[in-house]
C-alpha positions in Angstrom: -1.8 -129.2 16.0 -4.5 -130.2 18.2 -6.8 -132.9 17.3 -10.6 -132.6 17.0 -13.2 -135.7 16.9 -16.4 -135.4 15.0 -16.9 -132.1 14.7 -15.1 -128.3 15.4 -12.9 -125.6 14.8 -12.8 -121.9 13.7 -11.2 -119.0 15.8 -11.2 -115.5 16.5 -9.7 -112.3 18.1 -9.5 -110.8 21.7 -9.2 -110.9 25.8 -9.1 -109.3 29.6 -11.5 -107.8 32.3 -11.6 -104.4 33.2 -13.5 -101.1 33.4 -12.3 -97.4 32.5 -13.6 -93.6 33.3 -11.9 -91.7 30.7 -8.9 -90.9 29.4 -7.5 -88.6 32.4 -7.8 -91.1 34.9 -9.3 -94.6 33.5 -9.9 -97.2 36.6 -9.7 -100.8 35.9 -13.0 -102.6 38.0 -12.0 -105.9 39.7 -13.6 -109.1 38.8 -16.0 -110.5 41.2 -14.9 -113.4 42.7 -16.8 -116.1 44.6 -15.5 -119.3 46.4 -18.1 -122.1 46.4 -18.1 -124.1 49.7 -18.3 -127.5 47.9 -17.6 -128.5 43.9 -19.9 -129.2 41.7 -21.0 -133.2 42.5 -19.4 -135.2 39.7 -22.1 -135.8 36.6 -21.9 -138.6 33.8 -21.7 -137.1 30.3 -25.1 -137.6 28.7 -25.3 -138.0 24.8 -25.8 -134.4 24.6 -22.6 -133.2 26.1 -18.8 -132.5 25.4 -15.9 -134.3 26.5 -12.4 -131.7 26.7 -9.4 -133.8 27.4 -6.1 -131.5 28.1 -2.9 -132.9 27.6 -0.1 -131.1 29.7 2.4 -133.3 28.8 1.9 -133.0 25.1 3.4 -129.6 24.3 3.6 -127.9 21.6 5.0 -124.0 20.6 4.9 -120.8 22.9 1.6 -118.9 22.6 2.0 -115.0 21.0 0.4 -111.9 21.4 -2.8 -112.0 18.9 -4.0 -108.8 20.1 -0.6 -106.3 19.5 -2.5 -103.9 17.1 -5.5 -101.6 17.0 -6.3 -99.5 13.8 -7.5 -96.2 13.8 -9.5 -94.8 10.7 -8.6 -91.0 11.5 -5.7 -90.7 13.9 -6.3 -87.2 14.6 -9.5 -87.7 16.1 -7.9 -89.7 19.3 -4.4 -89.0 19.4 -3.8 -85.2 19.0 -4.1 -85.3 22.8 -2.5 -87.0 25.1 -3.3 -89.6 27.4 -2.9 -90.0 31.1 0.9 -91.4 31.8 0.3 -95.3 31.5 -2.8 -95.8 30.7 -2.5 -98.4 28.0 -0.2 -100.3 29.9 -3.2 -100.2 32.4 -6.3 -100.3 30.4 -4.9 -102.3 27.4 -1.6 -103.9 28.4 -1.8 -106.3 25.0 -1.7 -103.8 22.7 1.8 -102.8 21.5 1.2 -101.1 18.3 -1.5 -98.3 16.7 -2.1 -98.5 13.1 -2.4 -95.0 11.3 -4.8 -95.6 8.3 -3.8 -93.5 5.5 -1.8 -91.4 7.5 -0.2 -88.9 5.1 -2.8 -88.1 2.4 -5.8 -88.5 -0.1 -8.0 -85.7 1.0 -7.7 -82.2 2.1 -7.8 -83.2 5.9 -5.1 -86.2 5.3 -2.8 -84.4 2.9 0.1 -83.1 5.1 0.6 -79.8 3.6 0.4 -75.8 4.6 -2.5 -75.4 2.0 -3.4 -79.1 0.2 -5.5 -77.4 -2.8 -2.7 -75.3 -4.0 -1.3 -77.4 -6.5 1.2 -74.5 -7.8 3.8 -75.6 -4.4 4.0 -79.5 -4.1 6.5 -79.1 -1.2 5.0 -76.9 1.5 5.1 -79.7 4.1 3.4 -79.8 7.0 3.5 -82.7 9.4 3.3 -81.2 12.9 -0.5 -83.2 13.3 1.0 -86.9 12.5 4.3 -85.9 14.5 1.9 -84.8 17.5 -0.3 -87.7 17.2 3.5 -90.2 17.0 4.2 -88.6 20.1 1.5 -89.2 21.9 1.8 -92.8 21.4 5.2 -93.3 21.8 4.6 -92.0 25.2 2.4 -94.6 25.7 4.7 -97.0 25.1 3.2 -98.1 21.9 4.9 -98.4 18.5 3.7 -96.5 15.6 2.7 -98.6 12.5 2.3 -95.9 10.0 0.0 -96.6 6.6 0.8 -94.3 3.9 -1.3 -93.4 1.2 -3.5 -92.4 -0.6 -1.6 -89.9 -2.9 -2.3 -86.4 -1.9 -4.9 -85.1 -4.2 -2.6 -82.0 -5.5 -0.2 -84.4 -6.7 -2.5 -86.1 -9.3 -4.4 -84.3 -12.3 -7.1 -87.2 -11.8 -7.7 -87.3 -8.2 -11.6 -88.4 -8.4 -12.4 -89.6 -4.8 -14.5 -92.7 -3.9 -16.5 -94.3 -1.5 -13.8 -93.6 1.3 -13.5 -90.0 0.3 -10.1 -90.1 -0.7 -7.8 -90.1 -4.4 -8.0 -93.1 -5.9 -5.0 -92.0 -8.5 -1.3 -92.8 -8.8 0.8 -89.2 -8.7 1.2 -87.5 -11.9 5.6 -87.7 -11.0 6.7 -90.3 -8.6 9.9 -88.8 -7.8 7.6 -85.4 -6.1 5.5 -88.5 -4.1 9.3 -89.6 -3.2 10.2 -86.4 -2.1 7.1 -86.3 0.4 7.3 -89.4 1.6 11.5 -89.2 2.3 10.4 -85.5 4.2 8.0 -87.3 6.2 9.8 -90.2 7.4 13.2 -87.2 8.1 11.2 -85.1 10.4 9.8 -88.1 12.4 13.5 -88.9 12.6 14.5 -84.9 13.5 11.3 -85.5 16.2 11.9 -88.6 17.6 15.4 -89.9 16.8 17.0 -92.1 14.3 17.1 -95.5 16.7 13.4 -94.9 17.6 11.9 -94.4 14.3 13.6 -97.3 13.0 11.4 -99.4 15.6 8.3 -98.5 13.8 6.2 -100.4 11.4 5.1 -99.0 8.1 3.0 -100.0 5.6 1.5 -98.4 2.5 -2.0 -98.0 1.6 -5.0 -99.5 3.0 -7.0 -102.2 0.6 -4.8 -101.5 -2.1 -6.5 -104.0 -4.7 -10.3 -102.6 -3.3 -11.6 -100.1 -6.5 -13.4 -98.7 -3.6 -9.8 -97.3 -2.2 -7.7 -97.2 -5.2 -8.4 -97.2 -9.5 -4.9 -98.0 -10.6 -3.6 -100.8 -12.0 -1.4 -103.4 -10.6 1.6 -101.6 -11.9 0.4 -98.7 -10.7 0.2 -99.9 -6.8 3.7 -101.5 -7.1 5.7 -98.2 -8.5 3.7 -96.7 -5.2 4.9 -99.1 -3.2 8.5 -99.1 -4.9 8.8 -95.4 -4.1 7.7 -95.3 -0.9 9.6 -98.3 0.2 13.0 -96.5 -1.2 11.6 -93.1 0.3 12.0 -94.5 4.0 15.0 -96.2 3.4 16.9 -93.5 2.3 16.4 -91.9 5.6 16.4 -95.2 7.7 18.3 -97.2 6.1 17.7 -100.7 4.2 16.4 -102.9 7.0 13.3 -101.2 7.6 9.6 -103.1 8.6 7.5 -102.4 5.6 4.7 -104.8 4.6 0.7 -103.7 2.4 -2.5 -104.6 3.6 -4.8 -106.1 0.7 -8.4 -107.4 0.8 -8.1 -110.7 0.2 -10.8 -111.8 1.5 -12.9 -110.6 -1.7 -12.3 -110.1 -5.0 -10.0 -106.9 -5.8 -9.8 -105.2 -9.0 -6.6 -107.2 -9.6 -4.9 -110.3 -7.9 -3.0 -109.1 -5.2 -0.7 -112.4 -5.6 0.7 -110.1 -8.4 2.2 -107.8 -6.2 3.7 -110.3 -4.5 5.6 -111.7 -7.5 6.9 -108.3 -7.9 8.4 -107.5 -4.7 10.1 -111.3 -4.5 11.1 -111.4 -8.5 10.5 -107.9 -10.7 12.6 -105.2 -10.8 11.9 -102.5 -8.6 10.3 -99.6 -10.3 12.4 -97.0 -8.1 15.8 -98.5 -7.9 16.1 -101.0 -11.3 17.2 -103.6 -8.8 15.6 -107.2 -8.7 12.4 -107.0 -5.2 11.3 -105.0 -3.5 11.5 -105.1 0.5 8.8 -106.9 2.1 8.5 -108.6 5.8 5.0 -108.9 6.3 1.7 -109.1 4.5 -1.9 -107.9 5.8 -5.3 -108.7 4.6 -8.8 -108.0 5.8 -11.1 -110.4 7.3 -14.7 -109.8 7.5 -18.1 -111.9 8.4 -20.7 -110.4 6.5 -23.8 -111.2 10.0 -22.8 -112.9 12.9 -26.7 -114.5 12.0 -24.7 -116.1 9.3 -22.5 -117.9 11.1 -22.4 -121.4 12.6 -20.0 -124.2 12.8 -18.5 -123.2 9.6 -14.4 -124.3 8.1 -12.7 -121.3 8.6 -12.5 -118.7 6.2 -9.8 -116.9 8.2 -7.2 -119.2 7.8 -8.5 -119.4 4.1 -7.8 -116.0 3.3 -4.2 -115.9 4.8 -2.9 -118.9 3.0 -4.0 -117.4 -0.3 -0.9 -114.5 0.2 1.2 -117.3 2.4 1.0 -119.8 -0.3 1.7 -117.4 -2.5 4.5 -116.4 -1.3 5.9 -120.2 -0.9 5.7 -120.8 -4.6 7.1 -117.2 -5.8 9.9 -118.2 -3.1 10.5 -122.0 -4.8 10.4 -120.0 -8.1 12.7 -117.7 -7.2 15.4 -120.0 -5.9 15.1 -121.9 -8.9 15.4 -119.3 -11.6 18.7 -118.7 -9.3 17.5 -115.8 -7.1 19.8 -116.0 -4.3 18.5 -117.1 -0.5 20.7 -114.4 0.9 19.1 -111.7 -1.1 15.5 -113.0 -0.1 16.5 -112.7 3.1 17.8 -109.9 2.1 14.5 -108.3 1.1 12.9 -110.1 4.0 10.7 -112.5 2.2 12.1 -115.3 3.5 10.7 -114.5 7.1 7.3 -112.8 6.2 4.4 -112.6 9.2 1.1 -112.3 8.5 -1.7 -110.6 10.1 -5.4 -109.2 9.7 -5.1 -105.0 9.2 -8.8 -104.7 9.6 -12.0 -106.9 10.0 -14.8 -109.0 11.7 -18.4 -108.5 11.6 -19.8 -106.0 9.1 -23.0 -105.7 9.8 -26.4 -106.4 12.3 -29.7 -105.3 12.3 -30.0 -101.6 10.2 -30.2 -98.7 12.0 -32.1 -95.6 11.0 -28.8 -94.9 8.3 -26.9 -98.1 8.2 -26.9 -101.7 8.9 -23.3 -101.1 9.8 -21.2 -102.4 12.9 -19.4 -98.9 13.9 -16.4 -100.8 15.4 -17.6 -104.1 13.4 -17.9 -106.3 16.8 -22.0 -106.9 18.3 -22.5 -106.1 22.5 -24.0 -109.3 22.5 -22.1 -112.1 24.4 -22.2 -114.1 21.2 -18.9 -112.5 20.3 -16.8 -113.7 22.7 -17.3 -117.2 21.5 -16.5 -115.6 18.2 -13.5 -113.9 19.1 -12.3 -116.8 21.1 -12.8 -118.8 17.4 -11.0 -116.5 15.8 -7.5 -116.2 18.4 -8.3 -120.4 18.8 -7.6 -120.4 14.8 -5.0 -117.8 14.7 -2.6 -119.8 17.1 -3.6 -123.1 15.1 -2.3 -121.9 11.7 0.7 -118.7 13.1 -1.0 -115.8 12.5 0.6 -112.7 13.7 -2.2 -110.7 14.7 -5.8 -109.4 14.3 -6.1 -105.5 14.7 -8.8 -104.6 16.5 -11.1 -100.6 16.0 -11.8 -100.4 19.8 -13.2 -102.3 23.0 -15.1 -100.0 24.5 -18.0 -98.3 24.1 -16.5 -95.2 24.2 -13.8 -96.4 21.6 -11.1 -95.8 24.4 -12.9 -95.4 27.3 -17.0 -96.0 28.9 -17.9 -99.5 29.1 -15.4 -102.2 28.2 -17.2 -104.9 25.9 -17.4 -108.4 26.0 -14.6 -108.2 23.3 -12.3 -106.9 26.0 -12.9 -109.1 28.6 -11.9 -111.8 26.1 -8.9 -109.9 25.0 -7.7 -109.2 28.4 -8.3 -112.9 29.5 -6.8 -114.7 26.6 -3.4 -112.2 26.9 -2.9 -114.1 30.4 -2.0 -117.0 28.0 0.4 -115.0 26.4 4.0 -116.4 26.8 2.8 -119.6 28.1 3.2 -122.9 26.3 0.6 -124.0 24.1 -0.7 -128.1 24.9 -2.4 -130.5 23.5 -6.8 -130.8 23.7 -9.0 -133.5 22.2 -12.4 -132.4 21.8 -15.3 -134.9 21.6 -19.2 -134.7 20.4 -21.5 -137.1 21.3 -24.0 -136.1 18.8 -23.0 -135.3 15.3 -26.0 -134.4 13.2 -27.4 -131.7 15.3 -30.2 -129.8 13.4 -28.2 -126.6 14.9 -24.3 -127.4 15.3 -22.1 -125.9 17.5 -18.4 -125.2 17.6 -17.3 -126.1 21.1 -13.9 -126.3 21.2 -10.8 -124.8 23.7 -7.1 -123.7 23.8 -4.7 -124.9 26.8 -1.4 -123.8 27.8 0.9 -124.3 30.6 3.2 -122.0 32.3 6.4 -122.5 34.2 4.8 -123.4 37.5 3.1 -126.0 36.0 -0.8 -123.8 36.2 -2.9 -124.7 33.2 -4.9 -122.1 31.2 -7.6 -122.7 28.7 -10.0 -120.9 27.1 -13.2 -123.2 26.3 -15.8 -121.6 24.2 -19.1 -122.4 22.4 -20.4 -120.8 19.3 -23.4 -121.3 17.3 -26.6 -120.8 16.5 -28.7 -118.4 18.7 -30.4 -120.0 22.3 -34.1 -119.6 20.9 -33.0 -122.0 17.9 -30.7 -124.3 19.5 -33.9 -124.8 22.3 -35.7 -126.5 19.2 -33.6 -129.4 19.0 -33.5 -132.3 21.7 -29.6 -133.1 20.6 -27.5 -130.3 21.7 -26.6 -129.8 24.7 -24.4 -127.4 26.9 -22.4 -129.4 29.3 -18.3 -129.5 28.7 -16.8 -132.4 30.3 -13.2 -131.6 31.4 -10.8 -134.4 31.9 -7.1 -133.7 32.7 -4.0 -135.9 34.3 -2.6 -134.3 36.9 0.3 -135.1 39.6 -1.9 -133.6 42.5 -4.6 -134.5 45.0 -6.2 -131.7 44.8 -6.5 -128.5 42.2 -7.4 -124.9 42.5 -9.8 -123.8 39.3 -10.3 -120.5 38.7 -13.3 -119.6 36.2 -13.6 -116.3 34.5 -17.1 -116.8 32.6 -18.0 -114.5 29.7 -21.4 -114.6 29.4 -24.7 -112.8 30.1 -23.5 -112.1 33.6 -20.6 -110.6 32.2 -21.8 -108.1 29.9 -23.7 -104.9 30.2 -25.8 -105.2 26.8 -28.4 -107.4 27.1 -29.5 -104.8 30.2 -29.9 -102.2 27.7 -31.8 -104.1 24.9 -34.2 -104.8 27.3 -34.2 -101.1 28.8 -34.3 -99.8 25.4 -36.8 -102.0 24.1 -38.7 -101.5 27.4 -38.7 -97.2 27.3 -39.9 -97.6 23.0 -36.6 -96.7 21.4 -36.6 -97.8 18.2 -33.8 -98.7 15.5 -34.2 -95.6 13.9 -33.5 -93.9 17.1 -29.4 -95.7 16.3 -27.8 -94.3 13.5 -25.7 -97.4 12.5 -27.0 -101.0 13.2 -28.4 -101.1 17.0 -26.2 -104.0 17.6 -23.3 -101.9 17.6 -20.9 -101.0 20.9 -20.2 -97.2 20.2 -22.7 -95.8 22.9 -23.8 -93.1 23.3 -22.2 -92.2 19.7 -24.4 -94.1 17.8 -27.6 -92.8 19.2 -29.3 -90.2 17.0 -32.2 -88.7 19.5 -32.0 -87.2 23.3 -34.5 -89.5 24.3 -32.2 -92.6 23.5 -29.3 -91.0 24.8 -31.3 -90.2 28.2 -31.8 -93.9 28.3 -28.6 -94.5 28.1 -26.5 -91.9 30.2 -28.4 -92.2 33.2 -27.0 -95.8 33.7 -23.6 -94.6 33.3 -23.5 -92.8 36.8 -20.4 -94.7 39.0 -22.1 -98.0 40.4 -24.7 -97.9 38.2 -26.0 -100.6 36.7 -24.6 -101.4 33.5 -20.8 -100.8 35.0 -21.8 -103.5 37.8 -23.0 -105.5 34.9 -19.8 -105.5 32.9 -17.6 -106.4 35.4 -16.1 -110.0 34.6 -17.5 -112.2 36.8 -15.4 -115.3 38.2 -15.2 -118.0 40.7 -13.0 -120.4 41.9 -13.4 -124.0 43.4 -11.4 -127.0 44.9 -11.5 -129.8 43.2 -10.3 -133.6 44.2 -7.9 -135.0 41.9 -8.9 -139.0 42.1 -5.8 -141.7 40.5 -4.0 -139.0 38.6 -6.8 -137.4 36.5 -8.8 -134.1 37.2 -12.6 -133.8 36.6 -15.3 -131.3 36.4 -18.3 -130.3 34.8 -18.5 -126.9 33.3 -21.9 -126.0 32.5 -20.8 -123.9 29.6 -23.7 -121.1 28.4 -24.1 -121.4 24.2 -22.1 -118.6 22.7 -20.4 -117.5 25.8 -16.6 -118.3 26.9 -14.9 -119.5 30.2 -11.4 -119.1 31.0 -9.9 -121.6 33.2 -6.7 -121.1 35.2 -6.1 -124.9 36.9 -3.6 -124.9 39.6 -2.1 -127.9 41.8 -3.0 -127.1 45.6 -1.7 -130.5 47.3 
């Protein structure tokens, strides 16, 4: 692990640069790039500032794709068409799986049947729209990780839908909910092929201890899971990825840590045999207001160590009641990932219906440094991966965010080996603290890579108090005379958004003119009136002026390397990012 004096850490989720057109024939934009004639003139570190020390010679473990999954609430929405050939691997070349939500049922638009209200024939499948939608990202390249559940409504007498529209009811006959789940899984196999479907990821239900989303009872949820489990292994056999996805980070109508005992110790509800398969676990992981947030101890890592810890102890347990290790393994407990099915920001300012985030990320450049947090804490304590709802404004394509530039940045780290930084604050009782912190790597070459964020209060506030400052200090040994740094800056410069608060403010929208909070990135979607939409669209002509303001900006500089040790002065923006890419020249 990394160490951190007087004062930081916390983490977050995503990376690159980019822009697209649309689906047919997206176009990535190039970063502008500028070479300064000279460097920066060498500056002592006042008491305000930072000091980052990298350590390439203190290495630690090989850095993983964060960013493999994105969610999708309603899968037919996006993927009952195709995309052009390639264009994930173009647009979004970290993501390597889509998540179905509750892909086969709960509603009449969800249940996969030839008429779901006609409860007098339980089997009249039909599951040409998720094969369609499977097909159309398999063709992308991508793996399907399909989320089953709810129950479809004509399988339970007491089907009463909730706040997500969908039955919140165990089925009246568990063996008819085996049946449609076993169909399911065989026509993806008579569609796709045994070896390929066995590749994909399945899960079952979405929140499944969230009254919201489901009224059963603990029992309940793991005879569900039971079922379906055995379902898809009768047609794939028994070494199959299945894993749930629970809140966790709030209170549930029952402990989820219940569910856990059962797969790893209780008898299986379907087959009378001791576990249940299990190789990953899922939670969600939401900030209530980016306003709320400053310099806090991670909840993230909090709310995965409630499941991992959990499983730990039901593992000891298990072993000592004389559970064998080869059946854990077995069962696949004994190498359980975890990762975050859902989450970040919930809400900004309120909109004319809803204080709401519609893809839960702000536009402003304050998430970056919030996303670079959340991937900084998520390769400190192994977490799998944080699934994100989209990037762009348009969901898949119009403007990319400042969520994607981080994504796409932070993915260049991917594969590279993970090194040592110390992290230093002059000042320690800020009025307004900040989180300034970085991750470094190394690649085979010997080129460094680091991601160096700050995250905090908001500028107006932190401008009140004389003892924070915004310079990062960056010291590194290197066997060089001279280094190549590349800067990719996140910032203001960077994004698009702060151009249309001010145009919007500036032509008298108004919140209510948004439908969800106006801090949201779904443009034009969220707009509720021609006259904000007007505002909007007539930037979006090719040149214009919000796509040459989200272009990532960079810049690269020479640097002297003086008795072994690199030095520069990055004069890092509050709440924005820089990605570094340090490279020996001489």
């Amino acid at each position: 692990m990394k160490s951190i004096r007087k004062a930081l850490l916390a983490g977050i989720l995503l990376v690159t640069t980019g822009m697209l057109a649309g689906c047919g024939g997206a176009v990535s934009a190039p970063a502008e790039e500028t070479t300064p004639a000279v460097p920066r003139d060498y500056e002592d570190p006042s008491d305000r500032d930072t000091i980052l020390r990298i350590h390439p010679e203190q290495r630690l473990g090989t850095i993983d794709n964060k960013l493999s999954n994105m969610n999708m609430w309603n899968y037919k929405t996006y993927w009952s068409g195709s995309f052009s050939a390639k264009y994930f691997e173009n647009i979004y070349p970290f993501v390597e799986e889509m998540q179905f939500m509750t892909a086969t049922g709960g509603e009449a638009s969800r249940d996969l049947f030839k008429d779901p209200s006609d409860r007098s024939v339980l089997d009249d499948y039909d599951f040409a729209p998720l094969v369609t939608a499977c097909r159309n990202v398999v063709e992308q390249g991508l793996i399907p990780v399909v989320k089953t559940g709810n129950v479809p409504q004509k399988y339970s007498t007491v089907n009463t839908t909730g706040t997500f529209g969908v039955n919140m009811y165990p089925p009246d006959d568990y063996n008819v909910y085996y049946n449609y789940i076993r169909a399911m899984v065989q026509t993806m196999v008579d569609n796709f092929g045994l070896e390929e479907v066995r590749t994909w990821r399945w899960g079952c239900f979405t929140e499944y201890e969230n009254g919201d989303w489901f009224q059963g009872t603990c029992e309940d949820y793991c005879k569900i899971y039971d079922y379906t489990t055995a379902a898809i292994q009768s047609v794939l056999g028994f070494d199959i990825r299945i894993g749930a996805h629970s809140m966790t980070c709030s209170d549930g109508l029952w402990d989820e840590r219940e569910f856990i005992e059962h797969c790893i110790s209780g008898t299986n509800y379907c087959t009378g045999e001791q576990g249940t398969r299990l190789t990953y676990l899922a939670a969600s992981y939401y900030d209530n207001k980016m306003s709320e947030l400053s310099n806090r101890t991670s909840r993230l890592t909090s709310t995965i160590n409630v499941l991992r810890d959990k499983v730990n102890q039901s593992v000891e347990a298990a072993l000592a009641s004389g559970i064998p290790e080869a059946h854990l393994d077995e069962l696949g407990i004994t190498s359980i990932y975890y990762g975050i099915d859902e989450g970040r920001i919930l809400a900004g300012s309120k909109g004319a219906s809803a204080a709401d985030l519609t893809e839960r990320i702000v536009g402003h450049t304050k998430q970056a440094a919030y996303d670079a947090m959340i991937l900084d804490q998520m390769v400190e304590n192994d977490i799998a991966y944080f699934s994100a709802w989209a990037y762009h404004t348009g969901y898949f394509t119009g403007l990319p965010t400042v969520s994607y530039h981080t994504a796409s940045e932070f993915y260049k780290m991917v594969g590279t080996t993970q090194i040592e930084t110390t992290v230093e604050r002059y000042v320690e009782n800020s009025k307004f603290p900040r989180t300034q912190d970085a991750l470094a790597s190394v690649d085979e070459n010997g080129i460094v890579y680091a991601m160096v964020y700050d995250f905090g209060d908001d500028l107006n506030e932190r401008d009140k108090d004389t003892n924070v400052g915004n310079s990062i200090h960056l010291l590194m040994d290197m066997d060089c005379t001279k280094a190549k740094i590349t800067f990719s800056w996140i910032n203001d410069d960077s994004n698009f958004f702060d151009e249309w608060v001010a145009d919007y403010e500036a032509a008298g929208i108004k919140k209510t003119d948004f439908s969800w909070s106006p801090d949201s990135t779904q443009l034009p979607g969220n707009l509720t009136t021609e006259a904000a939409r007007s505002v909007f669209n007539r930037n979006l002509s090719s040149g214009s002026d919000y796509e040459q303001c989200a272009i990532l900006k960079k810049e690269s500089v020479e640097v002297p390397v003086s008795g072994g040790e690199l030095y520069y002065h990055i004069p890092l923006e509050p709440n924005s990012v820089v990605f570094l890419k340090i490279e020996p020249i001489e």
